[in-house]
C-alpha positions as CSV (number, residue, x, y, z in Angstrom):
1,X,0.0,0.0,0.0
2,X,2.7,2.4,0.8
3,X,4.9,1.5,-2.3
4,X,1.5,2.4,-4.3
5,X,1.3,5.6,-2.8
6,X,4.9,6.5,-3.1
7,X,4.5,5.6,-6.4
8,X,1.4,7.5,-7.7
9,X,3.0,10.8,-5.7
10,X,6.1,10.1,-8.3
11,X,4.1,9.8,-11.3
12,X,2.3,13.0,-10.3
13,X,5.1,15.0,-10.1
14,X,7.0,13.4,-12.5
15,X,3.7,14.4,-14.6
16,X,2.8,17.9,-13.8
17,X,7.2,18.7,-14.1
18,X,6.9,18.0,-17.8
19,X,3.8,19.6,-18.2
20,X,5.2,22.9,-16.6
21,X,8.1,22.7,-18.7
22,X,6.8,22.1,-21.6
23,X,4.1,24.5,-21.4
24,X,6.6,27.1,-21.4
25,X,8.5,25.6,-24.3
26,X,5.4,25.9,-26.1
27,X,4.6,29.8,-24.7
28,X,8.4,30.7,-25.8
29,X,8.3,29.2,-29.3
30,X,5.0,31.2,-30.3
31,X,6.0,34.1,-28.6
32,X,9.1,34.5,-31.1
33,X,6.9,34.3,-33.9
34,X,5.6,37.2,-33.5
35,X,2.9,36.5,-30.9
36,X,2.0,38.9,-28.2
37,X,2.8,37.3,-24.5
38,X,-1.2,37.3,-23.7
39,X,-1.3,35.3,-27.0
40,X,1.5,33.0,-26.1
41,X,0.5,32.3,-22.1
42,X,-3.1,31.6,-23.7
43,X,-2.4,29.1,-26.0
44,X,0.5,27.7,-24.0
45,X,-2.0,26.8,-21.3
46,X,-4.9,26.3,-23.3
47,X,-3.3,24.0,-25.9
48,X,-1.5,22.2,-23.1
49,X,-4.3,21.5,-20.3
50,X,-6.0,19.4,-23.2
51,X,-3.8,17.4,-24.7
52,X,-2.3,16.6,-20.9
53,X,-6.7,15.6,-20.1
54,X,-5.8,13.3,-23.6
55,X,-2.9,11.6,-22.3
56,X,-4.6,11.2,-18.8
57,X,-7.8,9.6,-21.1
58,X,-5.2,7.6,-22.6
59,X,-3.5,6.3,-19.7
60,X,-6.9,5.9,-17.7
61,X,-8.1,3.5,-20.7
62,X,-5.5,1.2,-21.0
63,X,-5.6,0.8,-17.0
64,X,-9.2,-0.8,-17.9
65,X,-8.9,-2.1,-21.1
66,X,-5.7,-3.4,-22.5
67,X,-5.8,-4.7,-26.0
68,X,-4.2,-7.7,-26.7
69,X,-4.5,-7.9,-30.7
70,X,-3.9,-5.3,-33.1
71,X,-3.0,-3.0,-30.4
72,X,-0.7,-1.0,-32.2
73,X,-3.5,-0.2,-34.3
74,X,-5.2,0.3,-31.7
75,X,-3.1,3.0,-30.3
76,X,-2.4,4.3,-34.0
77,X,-6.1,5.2,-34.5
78,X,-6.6,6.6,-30.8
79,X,-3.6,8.4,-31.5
80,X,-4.9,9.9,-34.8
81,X,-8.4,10.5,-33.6
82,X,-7.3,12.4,-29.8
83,X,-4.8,14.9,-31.8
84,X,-7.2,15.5,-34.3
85,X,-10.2,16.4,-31.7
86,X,-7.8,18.2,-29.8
87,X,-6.3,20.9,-33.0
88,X,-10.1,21.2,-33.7
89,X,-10.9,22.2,-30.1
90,X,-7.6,24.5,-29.7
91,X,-8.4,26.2,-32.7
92,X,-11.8,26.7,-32.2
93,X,-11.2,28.4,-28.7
94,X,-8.4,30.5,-29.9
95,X,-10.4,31.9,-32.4
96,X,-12.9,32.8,-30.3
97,X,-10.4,35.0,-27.9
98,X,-8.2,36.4,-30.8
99,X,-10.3,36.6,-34.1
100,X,-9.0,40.3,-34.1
101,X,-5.8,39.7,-34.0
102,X,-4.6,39.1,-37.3
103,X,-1.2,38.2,-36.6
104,X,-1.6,35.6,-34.5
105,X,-4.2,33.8,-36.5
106,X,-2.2,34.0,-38.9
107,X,0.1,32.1,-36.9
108,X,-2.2,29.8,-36.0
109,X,-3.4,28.6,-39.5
110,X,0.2,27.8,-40.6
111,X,1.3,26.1,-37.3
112,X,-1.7,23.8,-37.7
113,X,0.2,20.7,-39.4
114,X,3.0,21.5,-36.8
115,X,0.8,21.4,-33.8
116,X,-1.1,18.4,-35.0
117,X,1.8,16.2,-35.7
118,X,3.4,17.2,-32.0
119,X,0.1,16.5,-30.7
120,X,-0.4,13.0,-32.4
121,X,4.0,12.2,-31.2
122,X,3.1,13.0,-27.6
123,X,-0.2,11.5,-27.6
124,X,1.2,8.3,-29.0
125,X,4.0,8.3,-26.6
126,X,1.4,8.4,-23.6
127,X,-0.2,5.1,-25.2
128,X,3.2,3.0,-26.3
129,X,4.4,4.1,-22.2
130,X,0.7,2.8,-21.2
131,X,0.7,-0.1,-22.6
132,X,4.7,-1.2,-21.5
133,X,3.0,0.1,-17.8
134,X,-0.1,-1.6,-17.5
135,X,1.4,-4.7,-19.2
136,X,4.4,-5.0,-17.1
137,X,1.8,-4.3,-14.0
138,X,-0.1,-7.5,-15.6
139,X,2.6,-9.9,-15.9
140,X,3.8,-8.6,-11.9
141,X,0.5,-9.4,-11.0
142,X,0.1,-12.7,-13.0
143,X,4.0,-13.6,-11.2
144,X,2.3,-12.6,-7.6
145,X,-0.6,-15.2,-8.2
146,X,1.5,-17.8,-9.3
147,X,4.0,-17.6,-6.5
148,X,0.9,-17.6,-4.4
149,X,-0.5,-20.4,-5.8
150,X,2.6,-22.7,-5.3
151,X,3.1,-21.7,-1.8
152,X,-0.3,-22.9,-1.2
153,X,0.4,-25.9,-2.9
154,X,3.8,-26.5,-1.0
155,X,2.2,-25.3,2.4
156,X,-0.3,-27.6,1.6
157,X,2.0,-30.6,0.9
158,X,4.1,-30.0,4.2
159,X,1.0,-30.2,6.3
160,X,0.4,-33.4,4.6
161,X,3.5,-34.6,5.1
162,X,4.2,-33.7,8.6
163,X,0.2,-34.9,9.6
164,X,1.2,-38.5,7.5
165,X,3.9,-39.3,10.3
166,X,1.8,-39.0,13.2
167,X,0.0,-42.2,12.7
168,X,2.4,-44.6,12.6
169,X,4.0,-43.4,15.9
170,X,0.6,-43.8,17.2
171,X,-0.5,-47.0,16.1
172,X,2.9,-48.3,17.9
173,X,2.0,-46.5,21.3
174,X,-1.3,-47.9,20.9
175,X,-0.3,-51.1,20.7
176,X,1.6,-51.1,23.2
177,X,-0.4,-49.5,25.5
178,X,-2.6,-52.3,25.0
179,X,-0.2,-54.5,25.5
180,X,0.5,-52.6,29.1
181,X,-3.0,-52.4,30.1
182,X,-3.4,-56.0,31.5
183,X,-0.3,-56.4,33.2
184,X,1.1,-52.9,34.5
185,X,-1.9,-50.9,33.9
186,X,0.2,-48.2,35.9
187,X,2.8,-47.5,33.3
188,X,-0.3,-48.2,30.8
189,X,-2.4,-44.9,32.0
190,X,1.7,-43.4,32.4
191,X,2.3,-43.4,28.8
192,X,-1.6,-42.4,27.9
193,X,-0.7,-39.0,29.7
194,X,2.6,-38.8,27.7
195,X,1.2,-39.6,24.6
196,X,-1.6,-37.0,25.3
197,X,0.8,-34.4,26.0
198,X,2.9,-35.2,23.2
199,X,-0.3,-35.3,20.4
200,X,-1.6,-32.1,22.5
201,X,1.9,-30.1,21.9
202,X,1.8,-31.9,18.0
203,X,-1.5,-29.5,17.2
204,X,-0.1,-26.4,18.9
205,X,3.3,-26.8,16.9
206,X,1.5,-27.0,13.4
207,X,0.7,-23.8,13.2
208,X,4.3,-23.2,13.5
209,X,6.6,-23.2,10.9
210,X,9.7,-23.2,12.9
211,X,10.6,-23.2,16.3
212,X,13.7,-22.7,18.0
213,X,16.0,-25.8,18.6
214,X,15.9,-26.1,22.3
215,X,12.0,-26.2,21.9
216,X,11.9,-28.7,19.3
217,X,14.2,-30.7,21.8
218,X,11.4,-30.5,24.9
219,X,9.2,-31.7,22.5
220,X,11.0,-34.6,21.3
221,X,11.6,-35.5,24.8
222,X,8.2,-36.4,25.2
223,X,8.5,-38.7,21.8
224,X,11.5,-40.2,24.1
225,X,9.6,-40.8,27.3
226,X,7.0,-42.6,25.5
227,X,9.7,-44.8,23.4
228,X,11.3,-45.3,26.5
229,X,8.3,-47.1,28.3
230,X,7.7,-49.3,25.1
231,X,11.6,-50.5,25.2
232,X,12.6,-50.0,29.0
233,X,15.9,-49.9,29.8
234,X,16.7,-51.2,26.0
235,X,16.5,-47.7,24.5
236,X,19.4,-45.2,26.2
237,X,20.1,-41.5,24.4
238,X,22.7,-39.0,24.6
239,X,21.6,-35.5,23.6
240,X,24.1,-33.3,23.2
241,X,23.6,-29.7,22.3
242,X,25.9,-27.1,22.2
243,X,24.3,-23.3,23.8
244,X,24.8,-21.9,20.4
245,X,22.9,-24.4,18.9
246,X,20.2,-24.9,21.0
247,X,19.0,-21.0,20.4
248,X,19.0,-21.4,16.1
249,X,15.4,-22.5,14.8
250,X,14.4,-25.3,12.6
251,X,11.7,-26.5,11.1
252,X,8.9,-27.8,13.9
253,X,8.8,-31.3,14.4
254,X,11.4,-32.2,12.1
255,X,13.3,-34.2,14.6
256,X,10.7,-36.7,15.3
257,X,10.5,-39.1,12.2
258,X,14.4,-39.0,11.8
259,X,14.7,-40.4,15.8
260,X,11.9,-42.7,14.9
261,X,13.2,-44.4,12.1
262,X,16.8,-44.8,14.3
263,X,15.1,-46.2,16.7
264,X,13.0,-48.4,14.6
265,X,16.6,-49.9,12.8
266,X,18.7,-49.9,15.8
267,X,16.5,-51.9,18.0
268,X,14.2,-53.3,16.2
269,X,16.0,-56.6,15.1
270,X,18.2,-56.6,18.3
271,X,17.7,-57.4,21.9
272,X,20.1,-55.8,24.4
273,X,20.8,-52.1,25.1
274,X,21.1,-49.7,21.9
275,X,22.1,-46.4,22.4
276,X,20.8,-43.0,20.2
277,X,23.4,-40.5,20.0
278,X,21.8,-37.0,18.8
279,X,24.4,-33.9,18.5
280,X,23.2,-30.5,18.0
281,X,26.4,-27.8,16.7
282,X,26.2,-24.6,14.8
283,X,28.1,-24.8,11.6
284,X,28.8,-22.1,8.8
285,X,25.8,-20.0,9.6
286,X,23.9,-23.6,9.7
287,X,22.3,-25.9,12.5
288,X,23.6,-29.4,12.2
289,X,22.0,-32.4,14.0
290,X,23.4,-36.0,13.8
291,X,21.3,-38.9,14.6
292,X,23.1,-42.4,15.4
293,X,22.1,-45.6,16.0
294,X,23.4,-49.1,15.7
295,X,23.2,-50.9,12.5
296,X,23.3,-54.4,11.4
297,X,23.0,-54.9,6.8
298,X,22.1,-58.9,7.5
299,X,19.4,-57.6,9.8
300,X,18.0,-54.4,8.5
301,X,16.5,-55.7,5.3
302,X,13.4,-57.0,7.0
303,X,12.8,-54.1,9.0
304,X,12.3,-51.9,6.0
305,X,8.8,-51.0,6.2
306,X,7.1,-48.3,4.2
307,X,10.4,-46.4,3.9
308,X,8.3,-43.2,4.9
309,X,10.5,-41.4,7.4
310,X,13.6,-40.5,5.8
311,X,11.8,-39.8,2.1
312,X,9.2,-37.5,4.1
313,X,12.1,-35.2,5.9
314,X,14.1,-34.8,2.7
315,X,11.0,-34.0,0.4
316,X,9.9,-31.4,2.9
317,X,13.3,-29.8,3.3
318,X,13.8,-29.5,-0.5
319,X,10.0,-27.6,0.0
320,X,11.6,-25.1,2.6
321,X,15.0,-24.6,1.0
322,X,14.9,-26.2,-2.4
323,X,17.9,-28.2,-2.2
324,X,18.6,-32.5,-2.2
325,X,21.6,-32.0,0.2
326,X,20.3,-31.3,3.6
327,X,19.6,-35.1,4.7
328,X,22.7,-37.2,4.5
329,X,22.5,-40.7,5.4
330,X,25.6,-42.8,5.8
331,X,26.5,-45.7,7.9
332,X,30.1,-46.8,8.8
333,X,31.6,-50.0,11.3
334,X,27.6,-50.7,11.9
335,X,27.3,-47.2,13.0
336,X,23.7,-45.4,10.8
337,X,24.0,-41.3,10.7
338,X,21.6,-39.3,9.2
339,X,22.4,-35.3,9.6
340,X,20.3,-32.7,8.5
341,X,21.4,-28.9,8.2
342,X,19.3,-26.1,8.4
343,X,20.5,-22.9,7.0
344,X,19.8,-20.1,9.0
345,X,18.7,-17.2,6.3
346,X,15.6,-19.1,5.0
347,X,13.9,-18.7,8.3
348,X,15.1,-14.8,8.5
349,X,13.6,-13.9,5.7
350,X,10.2,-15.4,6.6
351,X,10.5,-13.2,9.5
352,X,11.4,-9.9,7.5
C-alpha cells in the first residue's frame, strides 16, 4: 500500500514537471513568432491543459482495457483520432479569444500541421508508455498469483507430510499401551498421559513453521519418554547440544520421524541395550543435527517398512530450502548417521 502511494506521488510530479516545462517551451516558441505574451500564455495553457486531459484519457483507458491484438492499431487510431479532436478544439477556442488579431491567426493557421503532428508524437508516446505500464503491471500481478499459488500448494503438501507421520507413531504407542494395560496398567495410564501431552503439543506446533532448537528438543523428549516405556531400559540416548545451537530455529517437528526411524533400525532386530546419539552444533551460519544408532546390513532388510521417514524429511526440506543435500545418510563400522542442516537465512527472511 505504501509503495503504491509512493508511487502515484512520483508519477504525479513526474507528470505535472513535464507539463510545466513544456508548457513554457510551447509559450516561448509562439512568442518569437511574433505572438503577443497574452497570446502565447493563452495558447501555452490552453493547448497544453488538453492534450495533458488526452494523455490522462489515454493512460486511464489502458488501466481498464488493454488490448491484446492489433494493439498497435489500436493505439495508432486513438492516437490519430485524440490529436485530431484536440487541433479542432484549440483552434476553435483560440479563435474565439483572438479573431482580431490578425497576426496571430495567422500564426495559427500555418502552425496547424506542426501542432497536430506534435500532438499525435506526444499523444502516441502516452499510449506506447501505457501499454509497457499496465502490461508490465499485468505480468507482476500474473507472477504474484503464481508464487501464491505454489506456496499454497507446497504449504499444503508440508501439512500433509508432517500430519502423514503422526499415525504410525501412534498406532505403535497404541499397541503397546494395550499390550500394558493387563499387566502394568500403571505405566499403561503413564504413557496415555505422555502420549496425550505429546499429540496435545503436535496441534499447537502445526501452526508453526519453525521453532527454536531447544524447543523442538522438549518436545522430542516427550517422543523419548514414551519410546522409553515401550523398550525399557533397551532404549538409552545422549543429547548433546551445544548453547549456540540450541538458540538457532528449525523446522517444527522435524526431529521426530528422523529419531523414529533410528530407533525403529537400531532396535528393532536386536535385543540388548542400543544407544541414540543426537548432537546438536552450529556450523557455517547452519544448525547441524546427527542422529546415530546401531546398525546391522544382514538384519535391516526386514525391517524396511514403508520407507516413509527419511523420504518425508528430505522431500519437505527440498520444500523449505529447495535443495537435495540437507539429509545425508551414511552408515560406517555398523554405526547409521543421518544429519540434517538447516540454513539459517531461509527462516530470517520469513521473518522480515
Amino acid at each position: 500500500m505504501v509503495r503504491s502511494i509512493t508511487k502515484g506521488s512520483r508519477f504525479r510530479v513526474s507528470f505535472l514537471s513535464w507539463w510545466l516545462v513544456w508548457s513554457l517551451l510551447h509559450g516561448m516558441v509562439i512568442n518569437s513568432y511574433g505572438a503577443g505574451v497574452l497570446q502565447s500564455t493563452v495558447d501555452s495553457i490552453l493547448c497544453n491543459l488538453l492534450l495533458a486531459a488526452a494523455c490522462l484519457l489515454i493512460a486511464n483507458n489502458m488501466k481498464y482495457y488493454l488490448p491484446q491484438q492489433e494493439r498497435y492499431w489500436y493505439m495508432l487510431i486513438m492516437g490519430l483520432v485524440l490529436s485530431a479532436l484536440w487541433l479542432v478544439i484549440t483552434r476553435t477556442i483560440l479563435k474565439l479569444f483572438f479573431h482580431a488579431d490578425a497576426t496571430y491567426m495567422q500564426l495559427l493557421a500555418n502552425s496547424s500541421a506542426v501542432r497536430f503532428m506534435l500532438s499525435f508524437l506526444i499523444v502516441g508516446c502516452m499510449a506506447v508508455m501505457s501499454q509497457l505500464w499496465y502490461t508490465l503491471q499485468e505480468q507482476q500481478e500474473a507472477n504474484r498469483r503464481k508464487e501464491e499459488a505454489e506456496q499454497m500448494t507446497k504449504d499444503a503438501e508440508l501439512l500433509k507430510l508432517r500430519q502423514q507421520l503422526q499415525p504410525h507413531f501412534l498406532f505403535n504407542s497404541l499397541n503397546s499401551i494395550s499390550a500394558l494395560a493387563g499387566s502394568q496398567p500403571e505405566k499403561a495410564r503413564h504413557m496415555i498421559q505422555q502420549l496425550s501431552d505429546f499429540l496435545r503439543g503436535t496441534l499447537t506446533r502445526d501452526e508453526r513453521q519453525w521453532v527454536t532448537l531447544e524447543d523442538e528438543f522438549r518436545h522430542l523428549q516427550l517422543y523419548l519418554d514414551i519410546e522409553k516405556v515401550r523398550f525399557g531400559q533397551r532404549l538409552q540416548t545422549d543429547i548433546r547440544v551445544s548453547e549456540q545451537a540450541s538458540k538457532l530455529h528449525i523446522p517444527s517437528l522435524l526431529l521426530q520421524p528422523v529419531v523414529e526411524n533410528a530407533i525403529k533400525f537400531g532396535l528393532y532386530d536386536t535385543t540388548g541395550e542400543v544407544l541414540i546419539t543426537i548432537t546438536a552444533l552450529e556450523k557455517e551460519d547452519q544448525l547441524q543435527v546427527s542422529i546415530s544408532n546401531p546398525f546391522d546390513e544382514a538384519t535391516a532388510v526386514n525391517t524396511q517398512g514403508t520407507g516413509f521417514g527419511l523420504a518425508s524429511i528430505r522431500r519437505r526440506l527440498f520444500l523449505l530450502f529447495a535443495r537435495h543435500d540437507l539429509l545425508q545418510a551414511s552408515g560406517t563400522d555398523h554405526i547409521f548417521t543421518t544429519t540434517l542442516l538447516i540454513p539459517q537465512y531461509q527462516y530470517e527472511s520469513d521473518h522480515h
